[in-house]
C-alpha atoms as a printed R data frame, in Angstrom:
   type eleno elety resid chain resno       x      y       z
1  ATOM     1    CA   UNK     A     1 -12.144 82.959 -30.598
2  ATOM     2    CA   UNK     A     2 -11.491 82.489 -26.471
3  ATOM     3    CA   UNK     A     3 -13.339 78.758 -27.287
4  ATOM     4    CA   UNK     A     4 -11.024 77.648 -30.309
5  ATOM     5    CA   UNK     A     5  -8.261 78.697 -28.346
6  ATOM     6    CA   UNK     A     6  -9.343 77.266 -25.058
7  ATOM     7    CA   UNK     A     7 -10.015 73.557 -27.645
8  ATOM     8    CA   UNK     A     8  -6.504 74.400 -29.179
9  ATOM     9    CA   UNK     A     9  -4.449 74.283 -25.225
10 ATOM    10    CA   UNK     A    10  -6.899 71.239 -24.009
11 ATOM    11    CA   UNK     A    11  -5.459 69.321 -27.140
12 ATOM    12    CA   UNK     A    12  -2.241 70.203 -26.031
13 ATOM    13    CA   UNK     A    13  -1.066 72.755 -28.478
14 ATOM    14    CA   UNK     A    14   0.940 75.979 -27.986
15 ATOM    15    CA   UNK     A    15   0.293 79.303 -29.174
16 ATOM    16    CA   UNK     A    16   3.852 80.550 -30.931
17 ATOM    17    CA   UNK     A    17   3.918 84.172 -32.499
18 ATOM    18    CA   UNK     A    18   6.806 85.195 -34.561
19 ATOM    19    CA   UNK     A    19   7.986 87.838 -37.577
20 ATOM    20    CA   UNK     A    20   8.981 86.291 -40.901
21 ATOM    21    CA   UNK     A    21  10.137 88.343 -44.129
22 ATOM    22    CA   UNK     A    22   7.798 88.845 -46.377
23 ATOM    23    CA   UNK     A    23   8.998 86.741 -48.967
24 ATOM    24    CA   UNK     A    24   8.101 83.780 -46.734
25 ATOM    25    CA   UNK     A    25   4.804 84.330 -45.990
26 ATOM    26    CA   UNK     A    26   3.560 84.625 -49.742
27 ATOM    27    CA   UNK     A    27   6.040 81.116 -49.912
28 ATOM    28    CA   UNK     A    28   3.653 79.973 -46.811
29 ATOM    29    CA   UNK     A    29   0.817 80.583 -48.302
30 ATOM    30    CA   UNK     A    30   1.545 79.237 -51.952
31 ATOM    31    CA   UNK     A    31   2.040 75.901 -50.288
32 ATOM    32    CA   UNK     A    32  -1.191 76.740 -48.107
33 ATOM    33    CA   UNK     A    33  -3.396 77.204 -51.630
34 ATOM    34    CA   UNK     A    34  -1.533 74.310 -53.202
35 ATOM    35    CA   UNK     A    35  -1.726 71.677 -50.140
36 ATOM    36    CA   UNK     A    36  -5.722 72.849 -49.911
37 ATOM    37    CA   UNK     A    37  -5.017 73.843 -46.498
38 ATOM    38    CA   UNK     A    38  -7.382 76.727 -44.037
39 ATOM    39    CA   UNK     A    39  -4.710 78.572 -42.585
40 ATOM    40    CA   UNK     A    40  -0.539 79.307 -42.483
41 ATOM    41    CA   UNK     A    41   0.041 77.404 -39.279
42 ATOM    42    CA   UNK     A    42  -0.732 73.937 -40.497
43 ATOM    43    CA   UNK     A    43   2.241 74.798 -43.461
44 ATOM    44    CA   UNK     A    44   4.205 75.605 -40.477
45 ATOM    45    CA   UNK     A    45   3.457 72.833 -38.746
46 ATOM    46    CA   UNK     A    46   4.220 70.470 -41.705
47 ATOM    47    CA   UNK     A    47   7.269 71.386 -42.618
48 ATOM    48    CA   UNK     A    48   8.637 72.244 -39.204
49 ATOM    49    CA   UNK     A    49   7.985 68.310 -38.193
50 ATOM    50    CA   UNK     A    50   9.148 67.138 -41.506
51 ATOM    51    CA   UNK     A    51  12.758 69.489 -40.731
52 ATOM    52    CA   UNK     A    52  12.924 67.891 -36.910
53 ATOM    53    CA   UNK     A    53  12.129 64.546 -38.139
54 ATOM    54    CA   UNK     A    54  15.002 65.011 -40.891
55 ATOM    55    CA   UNK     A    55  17.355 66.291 -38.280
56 ATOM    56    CA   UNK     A    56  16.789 63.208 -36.238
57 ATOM    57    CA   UNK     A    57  17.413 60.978 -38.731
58 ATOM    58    CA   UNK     A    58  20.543 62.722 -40.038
């Protein structure tokens, strides 16, 4: 795990840890199944670019 993490902060990535309800994670990983995505953070990722990107267009 030390190596993917070690790739992850070379790449320029961020480690972020937070709680969410429950109800969102199942949401998460609906979307994760659906979208044929490995894990929750790449859902997270998505749709927290596609929110900032909205906000700076709005």
């Amino acid at each position: 795990m030390k190596a993917h993490r070690a790739r992850q902060a070379a790449s320029g990535r961020q480690q972020v840890s937070c709680w969410l309800p429950a109800d969102l994670v199942e949401r998460i990983d609906q979307l994760k199944k659906q979208r044929g995505l490995r894990a929750r953070a790449e859902v997270i990722e998505q749709e927290l670019r596609r929110l900032i990107e909205a906000e700076t267009r709005a």
